[in-house]
C-alpha positions in Angstrom: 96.7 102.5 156.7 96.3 100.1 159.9 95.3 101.6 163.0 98.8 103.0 164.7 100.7 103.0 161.9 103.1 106.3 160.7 104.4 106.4 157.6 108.0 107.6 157.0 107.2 109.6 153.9 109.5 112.6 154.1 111.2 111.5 157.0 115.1 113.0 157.2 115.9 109.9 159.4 115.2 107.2 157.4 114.7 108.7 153.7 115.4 105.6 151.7 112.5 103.9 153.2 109.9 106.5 152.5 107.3 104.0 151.0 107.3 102.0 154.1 105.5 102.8 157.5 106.1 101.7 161.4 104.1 100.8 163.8 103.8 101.9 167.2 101.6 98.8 168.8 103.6 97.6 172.2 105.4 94.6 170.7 106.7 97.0 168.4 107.4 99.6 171.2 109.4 96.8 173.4 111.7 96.3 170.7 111.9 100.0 170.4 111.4 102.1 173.5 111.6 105.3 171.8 108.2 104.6 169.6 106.1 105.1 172.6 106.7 108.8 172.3 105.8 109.1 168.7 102.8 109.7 166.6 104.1 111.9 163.5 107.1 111.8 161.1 108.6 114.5 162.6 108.5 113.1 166.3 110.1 109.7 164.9 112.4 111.4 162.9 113.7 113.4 166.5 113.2 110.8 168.4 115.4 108.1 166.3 118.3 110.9 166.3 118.2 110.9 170.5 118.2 107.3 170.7 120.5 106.5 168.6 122.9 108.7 170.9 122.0 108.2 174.3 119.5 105.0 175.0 120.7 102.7 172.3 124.4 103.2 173.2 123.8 102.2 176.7 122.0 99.1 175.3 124.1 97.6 173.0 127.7 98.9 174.4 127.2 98.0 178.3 124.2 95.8 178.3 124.6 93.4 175.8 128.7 93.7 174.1 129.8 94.1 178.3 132.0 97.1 177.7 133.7 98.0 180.7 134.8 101.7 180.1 132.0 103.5 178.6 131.8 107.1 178.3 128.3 107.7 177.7 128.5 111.9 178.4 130.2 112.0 174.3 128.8 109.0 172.1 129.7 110.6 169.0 132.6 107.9 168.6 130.6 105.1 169.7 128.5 105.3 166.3 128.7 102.6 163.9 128.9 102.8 160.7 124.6 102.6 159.5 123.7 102.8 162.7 120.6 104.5 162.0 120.0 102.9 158.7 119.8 99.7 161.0 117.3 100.5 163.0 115.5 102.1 160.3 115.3 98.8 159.3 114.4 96.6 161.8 111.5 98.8 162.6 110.0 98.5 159.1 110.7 94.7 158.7 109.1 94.4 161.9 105.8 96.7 161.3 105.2 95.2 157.7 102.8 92.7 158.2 101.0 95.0 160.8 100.9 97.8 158.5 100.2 95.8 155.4 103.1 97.2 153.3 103.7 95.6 150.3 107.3 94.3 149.6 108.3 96.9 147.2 107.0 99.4 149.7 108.9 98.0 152.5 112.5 96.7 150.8 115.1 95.7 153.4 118.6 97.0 153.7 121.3 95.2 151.6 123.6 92.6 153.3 126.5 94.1 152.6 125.3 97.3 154.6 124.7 94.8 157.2 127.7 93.7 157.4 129.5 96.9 157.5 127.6 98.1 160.4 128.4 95.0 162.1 132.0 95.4 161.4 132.3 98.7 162.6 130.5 97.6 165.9 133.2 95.2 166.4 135.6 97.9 166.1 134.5 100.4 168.5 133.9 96.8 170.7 138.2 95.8 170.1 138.9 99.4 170.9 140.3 100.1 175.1 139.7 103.8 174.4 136.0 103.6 173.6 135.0 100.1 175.4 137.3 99.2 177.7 136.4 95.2 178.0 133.9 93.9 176.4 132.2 90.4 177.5 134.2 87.6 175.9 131.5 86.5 173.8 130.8 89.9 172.5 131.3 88.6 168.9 128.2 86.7 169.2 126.1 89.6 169.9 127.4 91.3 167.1 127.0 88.6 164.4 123.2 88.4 165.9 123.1 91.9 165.2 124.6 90.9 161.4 122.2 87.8 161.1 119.0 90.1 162.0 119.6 92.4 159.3 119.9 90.3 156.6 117.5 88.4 157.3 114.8 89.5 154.8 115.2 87.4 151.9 115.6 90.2 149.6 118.7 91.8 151.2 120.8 89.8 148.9 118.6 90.7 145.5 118.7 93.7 143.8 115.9 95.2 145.4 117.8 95.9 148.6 118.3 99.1 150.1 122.0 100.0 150.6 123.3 102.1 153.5 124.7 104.8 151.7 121.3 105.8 150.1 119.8 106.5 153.3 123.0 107.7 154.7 125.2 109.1 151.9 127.1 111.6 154.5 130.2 111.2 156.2 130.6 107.5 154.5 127.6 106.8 156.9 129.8 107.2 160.1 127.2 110.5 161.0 129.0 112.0 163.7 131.8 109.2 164.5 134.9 112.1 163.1 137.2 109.4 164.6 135.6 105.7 162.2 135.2 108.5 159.1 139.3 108.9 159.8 139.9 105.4 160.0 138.3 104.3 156.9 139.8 107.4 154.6 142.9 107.1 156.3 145.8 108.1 153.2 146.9 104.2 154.2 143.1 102.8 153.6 142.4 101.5 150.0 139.1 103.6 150.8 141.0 106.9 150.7 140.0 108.3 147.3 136.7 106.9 147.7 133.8 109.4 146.6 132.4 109.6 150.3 135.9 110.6 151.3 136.0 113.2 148.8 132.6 114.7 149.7 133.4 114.6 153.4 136.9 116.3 152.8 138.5 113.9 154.9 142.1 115.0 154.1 141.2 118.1 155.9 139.7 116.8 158.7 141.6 114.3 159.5 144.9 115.9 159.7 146.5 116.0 162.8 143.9 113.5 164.0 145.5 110.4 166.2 144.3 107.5 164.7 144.1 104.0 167.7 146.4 101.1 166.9 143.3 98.7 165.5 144.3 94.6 166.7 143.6 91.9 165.2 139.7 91.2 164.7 137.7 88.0 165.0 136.3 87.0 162.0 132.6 87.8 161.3 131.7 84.9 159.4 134.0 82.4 161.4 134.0 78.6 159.6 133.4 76.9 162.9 129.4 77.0 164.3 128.5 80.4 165.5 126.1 80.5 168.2 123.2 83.0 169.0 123.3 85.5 171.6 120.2 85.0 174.4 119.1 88.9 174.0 118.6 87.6 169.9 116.6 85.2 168.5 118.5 84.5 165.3 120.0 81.7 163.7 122.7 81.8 161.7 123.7 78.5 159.4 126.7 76.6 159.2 128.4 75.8 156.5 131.3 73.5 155.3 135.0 74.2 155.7 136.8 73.9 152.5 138.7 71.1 153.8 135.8 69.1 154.3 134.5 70.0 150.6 138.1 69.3 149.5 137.6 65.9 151.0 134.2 65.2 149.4 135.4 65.9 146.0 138.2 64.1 146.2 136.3 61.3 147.3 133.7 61.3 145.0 136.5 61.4 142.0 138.1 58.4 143.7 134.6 56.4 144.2 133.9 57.1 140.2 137.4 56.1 139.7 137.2 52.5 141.4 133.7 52.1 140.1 135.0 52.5 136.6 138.0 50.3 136.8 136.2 47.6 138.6 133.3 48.1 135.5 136.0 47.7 132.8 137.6 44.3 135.3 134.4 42.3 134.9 133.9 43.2 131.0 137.3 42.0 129.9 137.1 39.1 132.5 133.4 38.5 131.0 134.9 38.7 127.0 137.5 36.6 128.3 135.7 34.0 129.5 133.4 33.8 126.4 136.3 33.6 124.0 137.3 30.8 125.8 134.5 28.5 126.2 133.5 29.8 122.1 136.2 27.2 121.4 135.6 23.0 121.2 139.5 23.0 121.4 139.2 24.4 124.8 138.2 21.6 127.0 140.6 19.1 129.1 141.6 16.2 128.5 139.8 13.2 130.4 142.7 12.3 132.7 143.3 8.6 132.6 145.1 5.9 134.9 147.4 2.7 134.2 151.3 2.8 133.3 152.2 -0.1 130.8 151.7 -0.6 127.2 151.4 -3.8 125.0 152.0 -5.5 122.0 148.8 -6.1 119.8 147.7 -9.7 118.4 145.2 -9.2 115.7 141.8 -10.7 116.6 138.5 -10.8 114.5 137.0 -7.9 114.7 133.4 -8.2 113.4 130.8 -5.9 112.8 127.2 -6.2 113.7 123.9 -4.3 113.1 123.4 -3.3 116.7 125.3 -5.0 120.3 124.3 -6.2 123.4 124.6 -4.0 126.6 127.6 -4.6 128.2 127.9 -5.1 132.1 128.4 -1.7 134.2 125.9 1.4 134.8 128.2 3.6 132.7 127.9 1.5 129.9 123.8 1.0 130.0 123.3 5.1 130.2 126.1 5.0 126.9 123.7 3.1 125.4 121.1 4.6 126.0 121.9 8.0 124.0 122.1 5.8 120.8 118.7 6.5 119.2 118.3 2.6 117.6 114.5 1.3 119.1 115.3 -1.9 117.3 118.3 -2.9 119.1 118.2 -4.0 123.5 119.5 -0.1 123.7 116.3 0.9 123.2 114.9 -0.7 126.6 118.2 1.4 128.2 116.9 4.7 127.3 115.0 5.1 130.5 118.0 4.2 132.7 120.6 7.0 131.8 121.3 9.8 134.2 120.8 14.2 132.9 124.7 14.4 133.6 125.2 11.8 131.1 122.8 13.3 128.3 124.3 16.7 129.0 127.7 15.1 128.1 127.0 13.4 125.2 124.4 15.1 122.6 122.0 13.3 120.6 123.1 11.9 117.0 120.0 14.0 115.9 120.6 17.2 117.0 122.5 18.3 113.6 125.3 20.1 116.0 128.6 20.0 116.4 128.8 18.8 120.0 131.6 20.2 122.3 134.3 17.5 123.7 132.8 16.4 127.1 134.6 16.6 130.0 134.8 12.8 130.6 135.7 10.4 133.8 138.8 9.0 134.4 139.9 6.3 132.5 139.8 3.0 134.8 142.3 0.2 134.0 145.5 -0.3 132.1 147.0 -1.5 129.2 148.4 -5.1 130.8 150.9 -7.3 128.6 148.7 -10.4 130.4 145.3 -8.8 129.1 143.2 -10.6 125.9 144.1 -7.8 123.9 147.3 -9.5 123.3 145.8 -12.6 122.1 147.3 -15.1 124.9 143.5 -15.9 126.1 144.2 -15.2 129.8 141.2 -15.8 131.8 142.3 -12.9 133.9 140.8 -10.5 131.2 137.5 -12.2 130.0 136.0 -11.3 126.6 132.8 -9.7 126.2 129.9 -9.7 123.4 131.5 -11.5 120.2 133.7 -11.0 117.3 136.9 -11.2 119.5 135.5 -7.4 121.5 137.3 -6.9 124.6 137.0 -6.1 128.2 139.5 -3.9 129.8 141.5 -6.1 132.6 139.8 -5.0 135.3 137.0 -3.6 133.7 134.3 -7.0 134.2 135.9 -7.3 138.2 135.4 -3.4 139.1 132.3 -2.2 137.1 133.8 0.6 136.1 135.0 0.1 132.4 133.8 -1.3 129.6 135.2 -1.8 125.9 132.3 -0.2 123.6 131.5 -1.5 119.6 131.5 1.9 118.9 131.7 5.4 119.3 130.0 8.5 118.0 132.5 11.2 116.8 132.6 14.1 119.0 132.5 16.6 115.7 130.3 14.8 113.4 127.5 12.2 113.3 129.3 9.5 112.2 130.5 6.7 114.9 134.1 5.4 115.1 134.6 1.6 115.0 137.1 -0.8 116.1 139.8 -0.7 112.2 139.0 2.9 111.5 141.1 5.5 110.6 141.3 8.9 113.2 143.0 11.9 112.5 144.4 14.2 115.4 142.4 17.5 115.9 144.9 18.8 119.0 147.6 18.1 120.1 148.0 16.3 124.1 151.1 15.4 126.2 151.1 12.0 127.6 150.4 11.1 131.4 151.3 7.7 131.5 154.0 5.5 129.3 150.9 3.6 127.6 149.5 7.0 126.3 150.1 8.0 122.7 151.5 11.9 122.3 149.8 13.5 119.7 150.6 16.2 117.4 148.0 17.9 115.2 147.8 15.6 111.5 148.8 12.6 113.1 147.0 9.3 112.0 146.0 6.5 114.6 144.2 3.3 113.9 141.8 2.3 116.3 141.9 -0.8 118.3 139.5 -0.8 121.1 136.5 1.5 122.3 136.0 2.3 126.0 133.2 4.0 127.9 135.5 6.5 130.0 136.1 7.9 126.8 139.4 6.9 125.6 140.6 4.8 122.9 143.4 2.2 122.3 145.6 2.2 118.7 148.5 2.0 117.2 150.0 5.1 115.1 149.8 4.8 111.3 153.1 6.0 109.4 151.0 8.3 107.5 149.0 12.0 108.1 145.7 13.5 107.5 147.3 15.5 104.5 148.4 12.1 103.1 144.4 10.7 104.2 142.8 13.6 102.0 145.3 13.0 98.9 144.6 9.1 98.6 141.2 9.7 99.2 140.1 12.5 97.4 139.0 10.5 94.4 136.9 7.9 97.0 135.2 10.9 98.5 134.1 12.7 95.4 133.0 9.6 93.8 130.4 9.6 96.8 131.4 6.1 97.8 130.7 5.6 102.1 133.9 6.4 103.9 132.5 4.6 106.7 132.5 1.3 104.3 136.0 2.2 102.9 137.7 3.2 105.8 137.2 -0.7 108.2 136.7 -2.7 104.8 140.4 -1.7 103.7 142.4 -1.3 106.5 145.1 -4.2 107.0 145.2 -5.5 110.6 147.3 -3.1 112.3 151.0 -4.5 113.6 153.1 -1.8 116.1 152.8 -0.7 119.9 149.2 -0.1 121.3 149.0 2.9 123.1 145.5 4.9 124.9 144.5 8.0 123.6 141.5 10.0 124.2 138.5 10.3 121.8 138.1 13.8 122.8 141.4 14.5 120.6 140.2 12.8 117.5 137.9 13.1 114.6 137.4 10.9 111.7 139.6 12.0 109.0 136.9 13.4 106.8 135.9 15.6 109.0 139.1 16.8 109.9 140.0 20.2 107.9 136.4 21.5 108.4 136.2 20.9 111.7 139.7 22.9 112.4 138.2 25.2 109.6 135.3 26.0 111.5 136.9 26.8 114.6 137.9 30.8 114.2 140.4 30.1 117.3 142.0 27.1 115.6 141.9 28.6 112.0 143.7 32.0 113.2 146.3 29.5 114.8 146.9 27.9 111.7 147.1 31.1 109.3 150.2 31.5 112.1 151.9 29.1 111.3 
């Protein structure tokens, strides 16, 4: 054992903590004035028992808890409950590391004990009769006193030492007649408590004036408790249920947003995909001009390739047809990526979605060429009797085109063929065809902003595939067929847009291979 050291094997004041020693060096002694006069068990054991009565209660109930109206000539009522199993403590916790004691020789006293003792401080501290007035900050001495005690980390395992196995007597009030009363009392949920019984408190008691006890501050109060200056001890703070309340809640909230918001951008995503996984999806090219016309058949001949007509438009047109043999091919390099994007190439072996074209520039005029009366006003271009749009030659902007390639095969659609309605569109202007689903037009004229000029033919596509059933599984061209027997078209020529229309062979698997458009149709 460490030089001035004593240990407490068999002392009567402190028996639970036998194992352990103390130390009598001065730091020690400071804490505890009454070590300086020890140097046995049995001196410790007599010396604890007169401190505990005399110095300690002038201590702790005038110096530091400010008590007014002590009686220190009979202490016997100013004993908390564990007094001495308190200071039994602190002395050991304190000597452990001087004495080398091993933790299982030197196991601190439970928090609960703790807090008992502390509890019955505050009542003797609340009570006129024993204290008089105490300081009005008296309860932060006493939850130092708490927070000092259960310090060791151990006084909340099982390896703690509880008060009542170093003080089973008297419910560890030792001679405090007037707490034992109090906590047996036949009112007290402690009255048939096993320490009662042993004490005979029934007997004792009776007769015995118990004090009116007031209301007490809380021990553990939810707001910060601060540290007394005679203590160095620091007690925690923790959060007030409403505060925890107010986290959860929160929190659930948070998730809760987070999760709808998640579930917002998938539907809006799905959505959004459905919608563009369709090539009946995309607007109309919006067009301008008001009047409509009667149409004078011209002759409408065919050639192996055509000459570029005037306008920018027209050249980058051009230059997406793949023919090197032809003046397109010297175009190719002149054509814009917002054009090529529009328009895919005729080798690509994919359908190609409808491209969102420009507006259509010029109108159908009764004076222009297409009526046959040879008005200068609206000047023919190329040959074979192909015509400029009125104001197309004058503004640059539109151009009448020998052909077109279909936006849903790879054929191209001529000047005298047939076209067969893929969706339906409302009209904008007076000189624009409306269009139902099935409907048959004849084409007219070709123009580069994507729109078309016809007349409507008195027939549908359902009609189309019966007549031509035969044709088609004969293997004959339908391209051949369908300009080499048309008869020159007779009727009102109205616009139409190219994004609308297919050639009629590829009609029904075209609205076949659309799963929007096929569900659509199962519908109806």
């Amino acid at each position: 054992m460490a030089e001035n050291c004593i240990s407490l094997k068999d002392s009567t004041a402190c028996p639970a903590f036998a194992s352990a020693s103390v130390s009598t060096r001065q730091d020690i002694v400071d804490q505890f004035p009454f070590l300086e006069f020890v140097s046995s068990v049995k001196d410790f054991d007599k010396e604890l028992q007169n401190y505990v009565h005399h110095d300690y209660v002038k201590r702790k109930y005038q110096d530091l808890l400010g008590c007014s109206n002590v009686k220190l000539t009979n202490t016997s009522s100013l004993y908390a409950r564990y007094t001495t199993s308190v200071i039994c403590n602190g002395i050991v916790q304190s000597s452990r590391g001087i004495c080398n004691v091993s933790p299982d020789d030197s196991r601190p006293l439970c928090a609960d004990t703790c807090a008992l003792s502390a509890t019955s401080e505050e009542l003797v501290a609340v009570n006129p009769d024993l204290c008089g007035t105490p300081k009005s900050n008296f309860m932060d001495q006493i939850r130092s006193d708490f927070t000092i005690c259960a310090n060791p980390a151990d006084s909340l395992t099982g390896k703690c030492i509880s008060g009542s196995e170093n003080e089973p007597a008297e419910c560890g009030y030792g001679p405090n007649l007037l707490g034992l009363c109090g906590f047996c009392a036949e009112s007290s949920p402690n009255a048939t408590d096993s320490c009662c019984v042993a004490a005979d408190a029934t007997n004792r008691c009776r007769g015995l004036e118990l004090p009116t006890v007031p209301s007490l501050p809380p021990l553990f109060p939810s707001s910060t408790s601060s540290s007394n200056p005679s203590a160095s001890a620091g007690a925690g703070t923790g959060l007030s249920g409403g505060t925890i309340a107010g986290i959860v809640v929160g929190s659930v909230a948070g998730i809760a947003l987070l999760g709808a918001l998640a579930v917002f951008l998938f539907i809006f995503l799905r959505q959004r995909r459905d919608r563009n996984s369709s090539i009946f999806n995309q607007p109309s090219p919006p067009r301008k001009g008001t009047s409509s016309m009667q149409y004078a058949p011209g002759n409408m001949a065919q050639g192996p390739g055509f000459d570029v007509l005037p306008g920018g438009r027209v050249a980058r047109m051009s230059a997406l047809q793949n023919n090197d043999d032809s003046p397109r091919g010297t175009a190719a390099m002149k054509y814009d990526s917002s054009d090529s994007e529009a328009f895919a190439s005729p080798a690509s072996g994919t359908r190609r979605r409808p491209p969102v074209t420009g507006r259509r520039n010029g109108s159908l005029s009764s004076a222009s060429a297409l009526a046959g009366d040879g008005d200068t006003t609206s000047p023919k271009s190329g040959s074979g009797a192909q015509f400029s749009s009125p104001e197309g030659v004058a503004s640059g902007q539109s151009e009448q085109l020998p052909y077109f390639r279909d936006y849903y095969s790879q054929d191209d659609i001529h000047p005298n063929d047939k076209v067969a309605v893929l969706w339906a569109y409302q009209p904008r202007a007076a000189d624009e065809f409306e269009l139902e689903r099935g409907d048959m037009l004849k084409v007219v004229g070709i123009w580069d902003d994507g729109w078309a000029t016809g007349i409507r033919l008195n027939e549908t596509v359902e009609d189309y595939d019966g007549k031509h059933k035969a044709q088609r599984d004969s293997g004959v061209s339908n391209g051949t067929d369908r300009r080499g027997s048309s008869p020159a078209p007779t009727g009102e020529i109205k616009a139409f847009p190219l994004v609308c229309v297919c050639l009629p062979e590829h009609w029904r698997k075209t609205i076949e291979g659309d799963p929007q458009t096929r569900s659509s149709m199962d519908s109806q």
